[in-house]
C-alpha positions as CSV (number, residue, x, y, z in Angstrom):
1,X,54.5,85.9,126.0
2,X,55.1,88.1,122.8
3,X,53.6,87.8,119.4
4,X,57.7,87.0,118.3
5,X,57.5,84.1,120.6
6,X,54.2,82.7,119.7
7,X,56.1,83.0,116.3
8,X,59.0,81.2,116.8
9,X,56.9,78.3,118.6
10,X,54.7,78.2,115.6
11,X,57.4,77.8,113.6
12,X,58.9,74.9,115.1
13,X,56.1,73.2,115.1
14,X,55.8,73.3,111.5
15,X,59.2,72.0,111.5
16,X,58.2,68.9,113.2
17,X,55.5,68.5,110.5
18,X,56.6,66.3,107.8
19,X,56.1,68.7,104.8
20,X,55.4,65.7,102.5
21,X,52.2,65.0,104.3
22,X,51.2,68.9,105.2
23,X,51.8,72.3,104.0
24,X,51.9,75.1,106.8
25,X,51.9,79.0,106.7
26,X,52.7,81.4,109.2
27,X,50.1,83.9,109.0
28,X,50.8,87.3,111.0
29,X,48.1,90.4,110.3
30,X,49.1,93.4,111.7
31,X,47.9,93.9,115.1
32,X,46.7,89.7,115.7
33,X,48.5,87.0,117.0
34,X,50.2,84.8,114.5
35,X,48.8,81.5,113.5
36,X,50.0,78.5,111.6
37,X,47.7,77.0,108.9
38,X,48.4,73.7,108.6
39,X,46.7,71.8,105.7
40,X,46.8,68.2,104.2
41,X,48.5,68.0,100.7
42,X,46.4,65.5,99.5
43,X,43.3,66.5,101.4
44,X,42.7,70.4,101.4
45,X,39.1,70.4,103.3
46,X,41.6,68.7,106.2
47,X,43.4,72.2,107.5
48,X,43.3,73.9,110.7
49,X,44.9,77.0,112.2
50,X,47.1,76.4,115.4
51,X,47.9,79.4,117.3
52,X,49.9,79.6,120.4
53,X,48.4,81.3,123.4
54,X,49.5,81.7,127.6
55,X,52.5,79.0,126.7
56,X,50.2,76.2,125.2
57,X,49.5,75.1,121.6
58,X,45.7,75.9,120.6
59,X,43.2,75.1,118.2
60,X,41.5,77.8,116.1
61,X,38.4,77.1,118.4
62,X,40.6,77.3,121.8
63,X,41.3,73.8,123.1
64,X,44.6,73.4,124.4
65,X,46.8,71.1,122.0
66,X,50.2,70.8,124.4
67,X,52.0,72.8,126.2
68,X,54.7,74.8,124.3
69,X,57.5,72.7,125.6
70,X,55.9,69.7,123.8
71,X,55.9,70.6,120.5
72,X,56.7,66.9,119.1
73,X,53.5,65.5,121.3
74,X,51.7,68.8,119.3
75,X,53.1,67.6,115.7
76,X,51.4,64.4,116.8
77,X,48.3,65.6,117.4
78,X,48.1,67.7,114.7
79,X,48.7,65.4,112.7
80,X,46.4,62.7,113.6
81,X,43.6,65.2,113.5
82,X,44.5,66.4,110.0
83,X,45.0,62.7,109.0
84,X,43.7,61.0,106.3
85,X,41.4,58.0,106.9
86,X,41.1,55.1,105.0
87,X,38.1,52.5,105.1
């Protein structure tokens, strides 16, 4: 996979994010891989950076989110992760 597909999956998974709840950027130094920050609006200490690697969603620290394919069961997970909880 190419650093313009791990893009364009990155960036449809921010579309299935509801942008009410999160704010995500596409971040794409020259020479890494791009990764998506995804970050709760009404909690900024909740944010994590997604990055798509060997056809699966990843977090930052490497564990496997879903495969590309799955990108609503990844905007799931995401955003129970980043989710605030009450109680």
């Amino acid at each position: 996979m190419d650093t313009n597909a791990a893009e364009q999956y990155l960036s449809e998974l921010a579309g299935e994010l509801d942008p009410e709840t999160f704010r995500t950027q596409l971040i794409r130094a020259a020479g890494d891989w791009p990764e998506l920050t995804v970050t709760n609006r009404k909690a900024a200490r909740l944010s994590e950076r997604v990055k798509v690697l060997e056809g699966y969603y990843q977090w930052s620290w490497g564990q496997t989110i879903a495969p590309v394919g799955e990108r609503a069961v990844a905007a799931r997970r995401v955003s129970r992760v980043l989710a605030i909880v009450e109680g």
